[in-house]
C-alpha positions as CSV (number, residue, x, y, z in Angstrom):
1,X,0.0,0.0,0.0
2,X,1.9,3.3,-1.3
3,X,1.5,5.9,1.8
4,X,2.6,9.0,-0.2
5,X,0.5,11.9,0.6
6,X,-1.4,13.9,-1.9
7,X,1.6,15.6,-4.0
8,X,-0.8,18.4,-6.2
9,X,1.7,18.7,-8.8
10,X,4.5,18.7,-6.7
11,X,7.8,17.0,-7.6
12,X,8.7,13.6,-5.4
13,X,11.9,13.5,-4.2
14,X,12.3,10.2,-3.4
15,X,14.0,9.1,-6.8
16,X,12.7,5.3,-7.1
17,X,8.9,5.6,-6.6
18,X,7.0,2.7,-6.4
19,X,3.8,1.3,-8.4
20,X,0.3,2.6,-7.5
21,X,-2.1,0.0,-7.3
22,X,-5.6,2.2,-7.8
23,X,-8.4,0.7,-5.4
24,X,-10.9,-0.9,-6.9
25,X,-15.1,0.3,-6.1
26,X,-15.8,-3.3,-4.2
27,X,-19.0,-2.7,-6.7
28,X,-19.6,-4.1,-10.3
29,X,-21.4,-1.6,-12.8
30,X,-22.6,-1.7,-16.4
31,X,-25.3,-1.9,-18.6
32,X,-23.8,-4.0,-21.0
33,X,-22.2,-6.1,-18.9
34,X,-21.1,-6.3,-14.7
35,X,-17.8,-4.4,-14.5
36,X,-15.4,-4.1,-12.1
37,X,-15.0,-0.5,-11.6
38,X,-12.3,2.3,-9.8
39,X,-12.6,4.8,-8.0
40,X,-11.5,8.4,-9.0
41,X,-12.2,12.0,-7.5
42,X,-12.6,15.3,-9.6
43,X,-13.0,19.1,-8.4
44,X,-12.6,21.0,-5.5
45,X,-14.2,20.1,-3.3
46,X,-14.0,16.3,-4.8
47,X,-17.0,14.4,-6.5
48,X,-16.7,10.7,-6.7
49,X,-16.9,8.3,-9.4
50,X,-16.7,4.7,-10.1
51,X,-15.1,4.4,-13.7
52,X,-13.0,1.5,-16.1
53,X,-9.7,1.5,-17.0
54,X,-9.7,2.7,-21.2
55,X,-6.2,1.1,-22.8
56,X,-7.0,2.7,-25.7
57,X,-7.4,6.1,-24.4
58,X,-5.8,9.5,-22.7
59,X,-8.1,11.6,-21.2
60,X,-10.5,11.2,-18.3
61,X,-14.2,11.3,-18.8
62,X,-17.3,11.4,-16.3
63,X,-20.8,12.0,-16.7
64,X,-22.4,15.3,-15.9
65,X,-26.6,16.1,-15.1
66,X,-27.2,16.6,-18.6
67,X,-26.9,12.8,-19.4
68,X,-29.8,11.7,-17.0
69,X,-33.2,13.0,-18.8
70,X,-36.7,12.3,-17.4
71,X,-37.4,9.3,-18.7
72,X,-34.6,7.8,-17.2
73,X,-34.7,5.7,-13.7
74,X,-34.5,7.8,-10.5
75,X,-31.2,6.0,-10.0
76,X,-29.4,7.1,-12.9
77,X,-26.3,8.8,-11.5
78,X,-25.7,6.1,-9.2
79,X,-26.4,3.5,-12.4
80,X,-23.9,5.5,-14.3
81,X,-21.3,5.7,-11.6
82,X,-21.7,9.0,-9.6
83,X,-21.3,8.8,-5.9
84,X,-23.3,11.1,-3.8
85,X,-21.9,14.6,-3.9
86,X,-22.3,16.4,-0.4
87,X,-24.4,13.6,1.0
88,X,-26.9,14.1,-1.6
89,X,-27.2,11.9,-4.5
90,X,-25.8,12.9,-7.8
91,X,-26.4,12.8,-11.4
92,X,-23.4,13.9,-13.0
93,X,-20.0,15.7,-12.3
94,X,-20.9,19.6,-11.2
95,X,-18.7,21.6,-12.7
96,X,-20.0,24.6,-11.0
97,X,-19.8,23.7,-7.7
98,X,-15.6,23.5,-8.3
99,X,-13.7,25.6,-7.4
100,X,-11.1,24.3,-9.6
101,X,-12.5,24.0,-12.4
102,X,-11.3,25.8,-15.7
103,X,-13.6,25.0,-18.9
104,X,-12.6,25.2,-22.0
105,X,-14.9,24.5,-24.4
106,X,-17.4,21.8,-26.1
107,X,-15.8,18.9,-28.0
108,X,-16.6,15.9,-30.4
109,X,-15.3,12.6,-28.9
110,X,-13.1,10.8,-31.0
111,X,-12.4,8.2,-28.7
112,X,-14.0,4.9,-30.5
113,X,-15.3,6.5,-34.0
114,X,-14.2,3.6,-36.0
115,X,-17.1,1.4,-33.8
116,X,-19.6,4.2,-34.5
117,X,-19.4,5.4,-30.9
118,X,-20.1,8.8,-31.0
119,X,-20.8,12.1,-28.5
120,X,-19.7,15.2,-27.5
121,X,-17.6,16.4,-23.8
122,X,-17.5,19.2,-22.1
123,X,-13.8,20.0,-22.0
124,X,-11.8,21.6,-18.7
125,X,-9.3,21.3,-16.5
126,X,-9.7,20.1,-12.9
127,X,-8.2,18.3,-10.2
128,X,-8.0,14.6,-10.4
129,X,-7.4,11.9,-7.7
130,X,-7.0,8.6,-8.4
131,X,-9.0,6.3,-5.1
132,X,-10.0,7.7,-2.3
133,X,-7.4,6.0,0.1
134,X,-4.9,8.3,2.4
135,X,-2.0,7.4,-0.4
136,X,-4.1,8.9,-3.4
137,X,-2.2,10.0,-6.2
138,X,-3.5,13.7,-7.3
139,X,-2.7,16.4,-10.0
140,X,-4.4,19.4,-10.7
141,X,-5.1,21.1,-14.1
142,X,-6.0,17.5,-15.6
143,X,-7.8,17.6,-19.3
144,X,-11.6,16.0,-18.3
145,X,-14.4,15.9,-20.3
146,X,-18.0,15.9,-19.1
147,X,-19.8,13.2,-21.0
148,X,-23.8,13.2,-21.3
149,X,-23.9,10.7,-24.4
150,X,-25.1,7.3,-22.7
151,X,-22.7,5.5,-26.1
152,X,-19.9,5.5,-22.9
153,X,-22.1,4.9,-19.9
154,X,-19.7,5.0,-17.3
155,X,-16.8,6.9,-17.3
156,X,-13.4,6.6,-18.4
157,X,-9.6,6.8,-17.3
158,X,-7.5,6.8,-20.0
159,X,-4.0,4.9,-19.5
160,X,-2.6,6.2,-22.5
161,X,0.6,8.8,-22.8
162,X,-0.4,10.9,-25.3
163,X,-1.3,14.2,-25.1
164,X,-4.8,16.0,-25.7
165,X,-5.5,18.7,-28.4
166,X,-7.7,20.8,-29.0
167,X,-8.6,22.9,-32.2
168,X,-4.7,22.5,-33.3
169,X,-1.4,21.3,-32.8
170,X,0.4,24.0,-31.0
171,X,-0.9,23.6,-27.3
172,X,-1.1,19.9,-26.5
173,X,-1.8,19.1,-23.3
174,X,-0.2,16.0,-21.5
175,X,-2.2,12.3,-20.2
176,X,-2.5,11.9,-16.9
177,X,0.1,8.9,-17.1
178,X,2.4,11.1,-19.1
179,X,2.2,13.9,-15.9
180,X,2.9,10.9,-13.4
181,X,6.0,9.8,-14.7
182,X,7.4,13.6,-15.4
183,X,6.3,14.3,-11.7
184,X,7.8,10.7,-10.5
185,X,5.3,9.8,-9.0
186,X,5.6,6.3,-10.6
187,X,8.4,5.0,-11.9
188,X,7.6,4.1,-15.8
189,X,5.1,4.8,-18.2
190,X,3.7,1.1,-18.0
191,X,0.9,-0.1,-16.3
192,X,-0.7,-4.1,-15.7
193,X,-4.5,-4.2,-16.0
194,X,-7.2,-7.4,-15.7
195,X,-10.7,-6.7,-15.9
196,X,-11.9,-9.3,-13.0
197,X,-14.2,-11.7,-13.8
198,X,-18.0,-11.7,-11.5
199,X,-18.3,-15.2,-12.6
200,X,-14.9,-16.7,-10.8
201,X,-14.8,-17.1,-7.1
202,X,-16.4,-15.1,-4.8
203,X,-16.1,-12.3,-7.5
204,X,-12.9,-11.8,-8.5
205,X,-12.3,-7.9,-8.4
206,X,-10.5,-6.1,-11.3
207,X,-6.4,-5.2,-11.0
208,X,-4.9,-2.0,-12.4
209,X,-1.4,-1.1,-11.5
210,X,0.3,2.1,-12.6
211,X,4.0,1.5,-13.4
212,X,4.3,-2.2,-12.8
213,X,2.8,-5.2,-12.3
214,X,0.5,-7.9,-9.9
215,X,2.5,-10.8,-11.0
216,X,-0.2,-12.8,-8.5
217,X,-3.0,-12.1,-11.5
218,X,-1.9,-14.2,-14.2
219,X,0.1,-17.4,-15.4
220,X,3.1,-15.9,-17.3
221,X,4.5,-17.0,-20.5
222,X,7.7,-16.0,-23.0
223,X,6.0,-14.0,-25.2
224,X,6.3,-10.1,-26.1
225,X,4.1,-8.2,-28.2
226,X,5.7,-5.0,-30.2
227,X,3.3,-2.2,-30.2
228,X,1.7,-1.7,-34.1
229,X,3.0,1.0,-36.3
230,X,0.0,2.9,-35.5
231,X,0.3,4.4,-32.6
232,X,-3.6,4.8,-31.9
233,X,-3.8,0.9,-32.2
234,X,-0.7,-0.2,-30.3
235,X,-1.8,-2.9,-28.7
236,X,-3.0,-4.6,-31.6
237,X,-2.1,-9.0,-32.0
238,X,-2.5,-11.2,-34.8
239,X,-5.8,-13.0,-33.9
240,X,-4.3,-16.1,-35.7
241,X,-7.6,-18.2,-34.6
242,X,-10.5,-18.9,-32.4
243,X,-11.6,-22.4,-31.7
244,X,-14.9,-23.5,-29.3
245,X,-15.5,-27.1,-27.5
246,X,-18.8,-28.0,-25.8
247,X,-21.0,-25.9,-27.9
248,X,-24.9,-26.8,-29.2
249,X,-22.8,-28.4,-32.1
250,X,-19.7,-29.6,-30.1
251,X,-16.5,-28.2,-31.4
252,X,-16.0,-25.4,-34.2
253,X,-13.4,-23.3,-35.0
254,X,-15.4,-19.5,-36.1
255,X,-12.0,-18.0,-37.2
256,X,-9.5,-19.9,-39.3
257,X,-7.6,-17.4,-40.9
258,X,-5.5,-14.8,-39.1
259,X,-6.6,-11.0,-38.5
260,X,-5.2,-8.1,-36.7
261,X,-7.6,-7.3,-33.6
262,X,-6.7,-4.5,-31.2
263,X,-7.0,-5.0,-26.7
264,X,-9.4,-2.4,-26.1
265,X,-11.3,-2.3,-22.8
266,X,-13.0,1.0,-23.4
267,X,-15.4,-1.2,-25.1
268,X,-17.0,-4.5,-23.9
269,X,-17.5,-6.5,-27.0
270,X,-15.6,-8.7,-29.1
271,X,-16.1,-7.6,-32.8
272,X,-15.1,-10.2,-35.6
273,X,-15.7,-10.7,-39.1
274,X,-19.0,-11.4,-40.2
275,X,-18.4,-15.1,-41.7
276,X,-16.5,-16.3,-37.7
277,X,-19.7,-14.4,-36.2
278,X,-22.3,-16.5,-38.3
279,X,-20.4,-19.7,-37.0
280,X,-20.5,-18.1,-33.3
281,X,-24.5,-17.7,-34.3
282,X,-25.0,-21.3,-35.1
283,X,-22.8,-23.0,-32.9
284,X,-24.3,-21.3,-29.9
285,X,-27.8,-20.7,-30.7
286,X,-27.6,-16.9,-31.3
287,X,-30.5,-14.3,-32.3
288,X,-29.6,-11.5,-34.4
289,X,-30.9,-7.9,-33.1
290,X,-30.7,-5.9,-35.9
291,X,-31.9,-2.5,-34.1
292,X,-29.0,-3.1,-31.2
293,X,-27.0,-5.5,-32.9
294,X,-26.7,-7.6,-30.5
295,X,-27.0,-11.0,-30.3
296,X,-29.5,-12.2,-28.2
297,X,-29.6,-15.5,-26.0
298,X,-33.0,-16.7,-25.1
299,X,-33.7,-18.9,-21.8
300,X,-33.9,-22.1,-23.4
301,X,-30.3,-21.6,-24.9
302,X,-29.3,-19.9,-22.3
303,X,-29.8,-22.8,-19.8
304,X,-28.5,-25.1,-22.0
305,X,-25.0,-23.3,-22.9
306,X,-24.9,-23.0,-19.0
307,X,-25.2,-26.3,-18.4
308,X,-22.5,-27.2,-21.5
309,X,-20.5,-24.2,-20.9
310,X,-18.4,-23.9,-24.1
311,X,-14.5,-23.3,-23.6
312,X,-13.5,-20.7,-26.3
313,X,-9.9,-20.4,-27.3
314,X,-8.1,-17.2,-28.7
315,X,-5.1,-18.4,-30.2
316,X,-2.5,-15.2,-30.3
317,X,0.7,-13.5,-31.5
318,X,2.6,-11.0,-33.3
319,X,1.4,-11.9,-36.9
320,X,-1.7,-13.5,-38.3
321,X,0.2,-16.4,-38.7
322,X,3.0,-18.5,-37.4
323,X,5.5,-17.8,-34.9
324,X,5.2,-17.6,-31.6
325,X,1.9,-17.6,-29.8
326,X,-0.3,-17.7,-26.8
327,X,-4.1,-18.9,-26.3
328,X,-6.0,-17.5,-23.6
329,X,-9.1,-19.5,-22.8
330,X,-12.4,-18.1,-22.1
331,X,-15.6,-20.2,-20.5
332,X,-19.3,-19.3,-21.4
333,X,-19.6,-17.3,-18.2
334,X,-17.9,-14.7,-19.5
335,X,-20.1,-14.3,-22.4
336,X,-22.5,-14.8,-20.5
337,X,-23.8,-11.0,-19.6
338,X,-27.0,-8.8,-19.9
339,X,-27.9,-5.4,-22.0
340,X,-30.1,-3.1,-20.0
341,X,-31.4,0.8,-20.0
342,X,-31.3,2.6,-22.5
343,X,-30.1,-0.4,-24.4
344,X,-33.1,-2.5,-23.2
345,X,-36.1,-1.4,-21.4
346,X,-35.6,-4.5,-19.3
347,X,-32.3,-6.9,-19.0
348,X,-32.1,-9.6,-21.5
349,X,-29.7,-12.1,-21.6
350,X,-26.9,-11.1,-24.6
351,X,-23.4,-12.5,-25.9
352,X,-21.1,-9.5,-26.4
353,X,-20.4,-10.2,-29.9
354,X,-19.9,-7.8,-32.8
355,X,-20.2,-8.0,-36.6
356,X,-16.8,-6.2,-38.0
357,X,-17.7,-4.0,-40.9
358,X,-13.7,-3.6,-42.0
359,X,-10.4,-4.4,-40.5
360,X,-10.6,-1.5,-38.6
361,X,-13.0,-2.7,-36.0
362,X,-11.3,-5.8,-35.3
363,X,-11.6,-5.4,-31.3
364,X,-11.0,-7.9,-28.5
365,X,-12.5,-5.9,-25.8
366,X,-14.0,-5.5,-21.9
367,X,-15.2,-9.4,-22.3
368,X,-11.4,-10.9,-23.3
369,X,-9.8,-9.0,-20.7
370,X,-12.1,-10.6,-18.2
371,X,-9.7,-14.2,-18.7
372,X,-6.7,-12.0,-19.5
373,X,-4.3,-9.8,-18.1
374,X,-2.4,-7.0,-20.3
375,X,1.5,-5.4,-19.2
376,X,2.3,-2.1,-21.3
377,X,5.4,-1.0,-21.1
378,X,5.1,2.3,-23.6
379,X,8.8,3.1,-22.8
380,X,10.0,0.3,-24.7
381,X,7.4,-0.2,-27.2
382,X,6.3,-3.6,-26.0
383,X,3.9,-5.4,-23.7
384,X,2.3,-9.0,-23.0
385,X,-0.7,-10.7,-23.0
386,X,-1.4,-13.6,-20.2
387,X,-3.9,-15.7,-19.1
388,X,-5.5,-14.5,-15.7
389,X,-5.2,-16.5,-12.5
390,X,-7.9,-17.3,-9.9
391,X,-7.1,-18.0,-6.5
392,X,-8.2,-17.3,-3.0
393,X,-6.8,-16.3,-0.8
394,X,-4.1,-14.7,-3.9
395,X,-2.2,-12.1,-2.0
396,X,-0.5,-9.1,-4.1
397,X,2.7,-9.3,-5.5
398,X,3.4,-5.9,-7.1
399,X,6.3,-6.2,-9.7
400,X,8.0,-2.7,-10.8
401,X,8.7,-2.1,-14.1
402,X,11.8,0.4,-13.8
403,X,11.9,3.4,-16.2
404,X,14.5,3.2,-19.7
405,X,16.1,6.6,-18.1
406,X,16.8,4.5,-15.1
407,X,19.5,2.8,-16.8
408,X,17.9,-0.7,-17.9
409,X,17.1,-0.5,-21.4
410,X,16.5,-3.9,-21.8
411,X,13.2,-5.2,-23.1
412,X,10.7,-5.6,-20.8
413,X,10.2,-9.2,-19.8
414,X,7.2,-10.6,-17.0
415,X,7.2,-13.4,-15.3
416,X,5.4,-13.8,-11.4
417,X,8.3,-13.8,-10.0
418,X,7.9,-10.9,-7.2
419,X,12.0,-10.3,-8.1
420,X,12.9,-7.9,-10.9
421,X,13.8,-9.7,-14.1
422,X,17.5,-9.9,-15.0
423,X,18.4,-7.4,-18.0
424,X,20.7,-8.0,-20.6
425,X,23.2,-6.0,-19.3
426,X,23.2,-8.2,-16.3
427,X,23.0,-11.5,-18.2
428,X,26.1,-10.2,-20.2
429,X,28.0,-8.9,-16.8
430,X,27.4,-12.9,-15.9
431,X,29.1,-13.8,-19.2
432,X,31.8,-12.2,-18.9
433,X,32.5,-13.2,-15.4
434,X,32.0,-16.8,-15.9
435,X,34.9,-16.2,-19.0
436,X,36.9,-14.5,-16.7
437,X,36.7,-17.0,-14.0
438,X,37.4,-19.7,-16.9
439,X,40.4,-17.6,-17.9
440,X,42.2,-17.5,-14.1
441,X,41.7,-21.2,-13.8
442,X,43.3,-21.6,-17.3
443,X,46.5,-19.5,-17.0
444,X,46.5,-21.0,-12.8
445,X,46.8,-24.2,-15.2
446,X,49.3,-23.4,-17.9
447,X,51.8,-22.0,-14.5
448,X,51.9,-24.8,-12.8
449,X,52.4,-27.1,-16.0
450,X,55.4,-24.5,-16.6
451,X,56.8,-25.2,-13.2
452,X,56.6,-28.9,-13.7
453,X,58.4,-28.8,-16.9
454,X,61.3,-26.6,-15.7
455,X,61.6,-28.7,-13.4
456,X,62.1,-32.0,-15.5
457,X,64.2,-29.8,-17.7
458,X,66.5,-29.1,-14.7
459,X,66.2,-32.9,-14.1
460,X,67.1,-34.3,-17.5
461,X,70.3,-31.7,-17.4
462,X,71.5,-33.5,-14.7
463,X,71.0,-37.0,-16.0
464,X,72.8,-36.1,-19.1
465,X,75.9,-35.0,-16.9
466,X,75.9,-37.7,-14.9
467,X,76.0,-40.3,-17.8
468,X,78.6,-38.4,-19.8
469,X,80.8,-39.1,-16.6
470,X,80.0,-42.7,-16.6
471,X,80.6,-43.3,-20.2
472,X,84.2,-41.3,-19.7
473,X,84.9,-43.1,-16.4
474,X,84.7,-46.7,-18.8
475,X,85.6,-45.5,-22.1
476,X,89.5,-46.5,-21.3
477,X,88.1,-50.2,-21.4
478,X,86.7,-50.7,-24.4
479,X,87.8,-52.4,-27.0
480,X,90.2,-50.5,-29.6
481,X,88.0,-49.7,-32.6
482,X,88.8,-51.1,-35.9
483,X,89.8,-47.7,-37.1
484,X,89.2,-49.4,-40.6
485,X,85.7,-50.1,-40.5
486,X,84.8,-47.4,-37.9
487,X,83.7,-47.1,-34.5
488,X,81.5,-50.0,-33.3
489,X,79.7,-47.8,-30.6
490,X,76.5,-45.5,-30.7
491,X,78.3,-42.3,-31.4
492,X,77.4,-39.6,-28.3
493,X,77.3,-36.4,-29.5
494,X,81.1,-35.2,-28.7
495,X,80.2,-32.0,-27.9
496,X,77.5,-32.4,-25.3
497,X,77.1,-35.6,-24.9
498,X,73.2,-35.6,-25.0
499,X,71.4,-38.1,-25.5
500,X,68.0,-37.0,-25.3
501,X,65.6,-35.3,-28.0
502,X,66.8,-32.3,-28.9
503,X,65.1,-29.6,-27.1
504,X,65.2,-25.8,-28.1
505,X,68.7,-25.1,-27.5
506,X,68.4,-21.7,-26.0
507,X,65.6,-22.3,-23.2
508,X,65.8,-26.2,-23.1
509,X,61.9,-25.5,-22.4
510,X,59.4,-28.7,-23.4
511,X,55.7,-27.0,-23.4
512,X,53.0,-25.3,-25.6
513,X,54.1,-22.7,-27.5
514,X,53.8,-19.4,-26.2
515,X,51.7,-17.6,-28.8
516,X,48.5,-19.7,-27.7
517,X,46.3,-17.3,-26.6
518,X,43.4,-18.4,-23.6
519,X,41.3,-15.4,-23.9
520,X,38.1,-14.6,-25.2
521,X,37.9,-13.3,-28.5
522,X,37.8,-9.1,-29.0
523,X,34.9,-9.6,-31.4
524,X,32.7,-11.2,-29.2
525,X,30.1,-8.4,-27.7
526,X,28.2,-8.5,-24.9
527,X,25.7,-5.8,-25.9
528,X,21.8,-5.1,-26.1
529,X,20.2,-5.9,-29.3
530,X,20.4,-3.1,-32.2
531,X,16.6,-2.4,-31.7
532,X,16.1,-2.2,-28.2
533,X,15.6,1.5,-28.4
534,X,17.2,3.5,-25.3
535,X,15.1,6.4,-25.5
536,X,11.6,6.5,-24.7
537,X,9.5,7.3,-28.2
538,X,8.4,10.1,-29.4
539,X,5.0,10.9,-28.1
540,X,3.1,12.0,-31.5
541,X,0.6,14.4,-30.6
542,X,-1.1,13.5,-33.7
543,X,-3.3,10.6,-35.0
544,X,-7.2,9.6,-34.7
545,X,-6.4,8.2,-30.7
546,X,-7.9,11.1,-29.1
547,X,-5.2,13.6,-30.6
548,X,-6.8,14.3,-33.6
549,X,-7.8,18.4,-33.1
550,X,-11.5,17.9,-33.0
551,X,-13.7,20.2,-33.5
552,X,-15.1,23.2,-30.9
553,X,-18.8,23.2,-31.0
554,X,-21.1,25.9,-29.8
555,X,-24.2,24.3,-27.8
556,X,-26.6,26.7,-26.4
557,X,-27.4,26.2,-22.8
558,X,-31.1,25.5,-23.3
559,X,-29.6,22.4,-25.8
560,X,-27.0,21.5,-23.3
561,X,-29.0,18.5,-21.9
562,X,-28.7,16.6,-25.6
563,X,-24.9,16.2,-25.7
């Protein structure tokens, strides 16, 4: 539990901070589905709402009174996450009872376009706390949007780093995240997130963690996703295929050739291409709505897929085909989920599937991340994807993922191990000591084989002496030689006498020749790979991921209430 007091835009000091772990609500919310939801507070004095993570999104959005009209349920504030304000219920985020507050204009949304979300935001800056806890992160002048349109029912907190515009390019104003790292307040632009799943347990609640990682919330595995050239789809993977066991026609396979779907949990539905969603339709006894569309389940089916419950499998990786890959496994609970008002005047029983009208809507959203859990790491371009673990009890384990200015520029690598990862630096630094070690135990070798040899050398010298004496001492009593046919004797050498192989006649040394080097070679480098990238990317201020300058609109006030 972090214990840091509220900071306001002031500077930490202490120079490693830890991971925040944002508290979750202890309440699941949603009309298209039971969400986990966090707690966040905005203005002065602070107004309290329950909201979901967006990892496709920057800017932080909650509704306001306008949203709730008169044919809505009493309850709609509290239905659409607004805690009471001033022990009164709420209906929306009151930007005139602030004092903080600084508006700035009406706004298009251009947060999830390409899935025909659309609605406008009352733009400002305010004060935003993340939980509610003593240890609260909180920084003032945040960009927040006050949200009527009902398209995002609850609101958002975006965990993307790049900035906000407005109009144009020349004032862009930095994400939340981006403002925590700069203020280090956490220690990378990274964060872990799991939806939680209603279904496992006694309800398993939701995870988010804000540079690092619960390393108790999933099973890892060895595989790294780079982000996607476009930087408003960066956490897109090659959706290789999708297979389902125990269905109404026992197993299928609705996807068999590869697309490109991006993680998205602003959204909760899955959205495929029409031909998987037909097999989806069939195999599980599916009703098309083509008002909502939605795809309904009716009780009799719904029992019965209960009682079956289907397994489906997402098969993963970083291209539509081949290579590595992981599968994350989803049961039918997790489809399993209800549509409600405005969607439905009454809840019916849905399954959050989507027909993709293009490539661009490929989306694995809210419902995959139920049986997943995500690591971003935006400082090295990179994150993983992991199936989500259920235990209980499952105590924390918070891993930190250090920043690339802190020195470790490795790529980021998550395992749930509570210990930090080794780098490469470190695994090269173990190299080069084990060669080292290798080395000193080699030339400890080649001395003492020296000293042994020098000392034979000095050995055989003596022999040699010894026996020329002897030979001298009986030479007298040989036989004369028959100087006609020669000497009838091995001839000794007459001038040393040796009789020994001949060994270098200078050093009289016997051993390996001295130009063998033992060392490792100079070409060998222990370095990081070419493209692990040192520097943290360039944050582009531009592109259709909420940094598109959207247009300023002039509402009345009397027209206010039909954002």
């Amino acid at each position: 539990m972090n214990t840091w007091s509220d900071v306001s835009l002031r500077t930490r000091t202490n120079p490693s901070p830890s991971p925040f772990v944002l508290e979750s609500s202890q309440l699941w919310d949603g009309n298209d589905g039971s969400w986990s939801t966090f707690l966040i507070r905005v203005g002065t004095p602070a107004q309290t709402f329950r909201i979901l993570p967006a990892t496709n999104g920057q800017e932080t959005w909650v509704p306001v009174p306008q949203g709730c009209l008169s044919s809505d349920p009493i309850s709609c504030g509290n239905l659409r996450g607004v805690e009471p304000f001033k022990s009164a219920p709420s209906s929306g985020f009151q930007v005139n009872a602030s004092s903080t507050w600084v508006e700035n204009g009406f706004y298009t949304l251009v947060s999830e376009r390409n899935l025909n979300y659309s609605g406008n935001g009352k733009y400002g800056f305010d004060t935003v706390k993340l939980g509610i806890q003593d240890g609260a992160l909180s920084l003032r002048g945040q960009v927040v949007a006050g949200i009527a349109t009902k398209d995002f029912y609850l609101g958002v907190f975006g965990l993307g780093p790049k900035p906000a515009n407005f109009t144009d390019f020349t004032d862009p104003k930095p994400s939340y995240m981006r403002n925590l790292v700069d203020r280090h307040l956490i220690p990378s632009l990274s964060f872990g997130y799991t939806a939680g799943a209603s279904y496992r347990l006694k309800k398993v609640l939701g995870s988010l963690t804000l540079g690092g990682y619960d390393s108790s919330r999933f099973t890892a595995n060895n595989l790294t996703f780079s982000f996607a050239s476009d930087d408003s789809r960066s956490l897109t993977v090659g959706l290789q295929s999708i297979t389902a066991s125990n269905t109404l026609q026992g197993g299928v396979t609705p996807l068999t050739s590869g697309i490109l779907s991006l993680i998205d949990s602003t959204v909760p539905h899955i959205w495929l291409p029409t031909k998987a969603c037909n097999i989806f339709e069939e195999a599980f006894g599916l009703t098309y709505d083509a008002r909502t569309e939605l795809y309904l389940v009716n009780d009799t089916i719904h029992a019965k897929l209960q009682q079956l419950n289907p397994i489906v499998t997402f098969k993963i990786g970083n291209s539509v085909s081949g290579g590595d890959s992981v599968s994350i496994e989803l049961p039918y609970l997790a489809f399993d989920l209800q549509a409600s008002s405005p969607i439905y005047p009454t809840a019916k029983n849905y399954f959050p599937l989507r027909r993709a009208s293009n490539d661009t809507q490929y989306t694995l959203g809210r419902t995959f991340l139920q049986e997943a859990y995500v690591i971003v790491d935006y400082e090295r371009s990179n994150f993983s994807v992991s199936q989500a673990l259920f235990k209980d009890p499952n105590p924390q384990q918070i891993v930190t993922i250090d920043s690339v200015s802190s020195g470790d520029n490795s790529t980021s690598t998550f395992s749930n191990s509570s210990s930090r990862v080794l780098s490469r630096g470190t695994i090269a630094g173990i190299i080069i000591g084990a060669a080292a070690a290798f080395l000193l135990i080699l030339l400890t070798a080649i001395y003492f084989f020296r000293k042994y040899n020098s000392k034979r050398s000095t050995e055989r010298r003596w022999n040699s002496t010894a026996l020329k004496r002897q030979i001298a001492k009986y030479r007298k009593a040989e036989l004369p030689a028959d100087e006609k046919f020669g000497k009838v004797e091995l001839a000794a050498d007459e001038e040393s006498g040796k009789f020994e192989l001949a060994a270098d006649e200078e050093s009289g040394k016997f051993e390996l020749a001295s130009n063998e080097k033992f060392e490792l070679a100079s070409n060998e480098k222990f370095e990081l790979a070419a493209n692990d990238q040192n520097v943290i990317p360039e944050l582009d201020s531009r592109g259709p991921s909420g940094n598109t300058p959207r247009t300023h609109i002039s509402i009345p006030k009397e027209t206010q209430a039909h954002l």
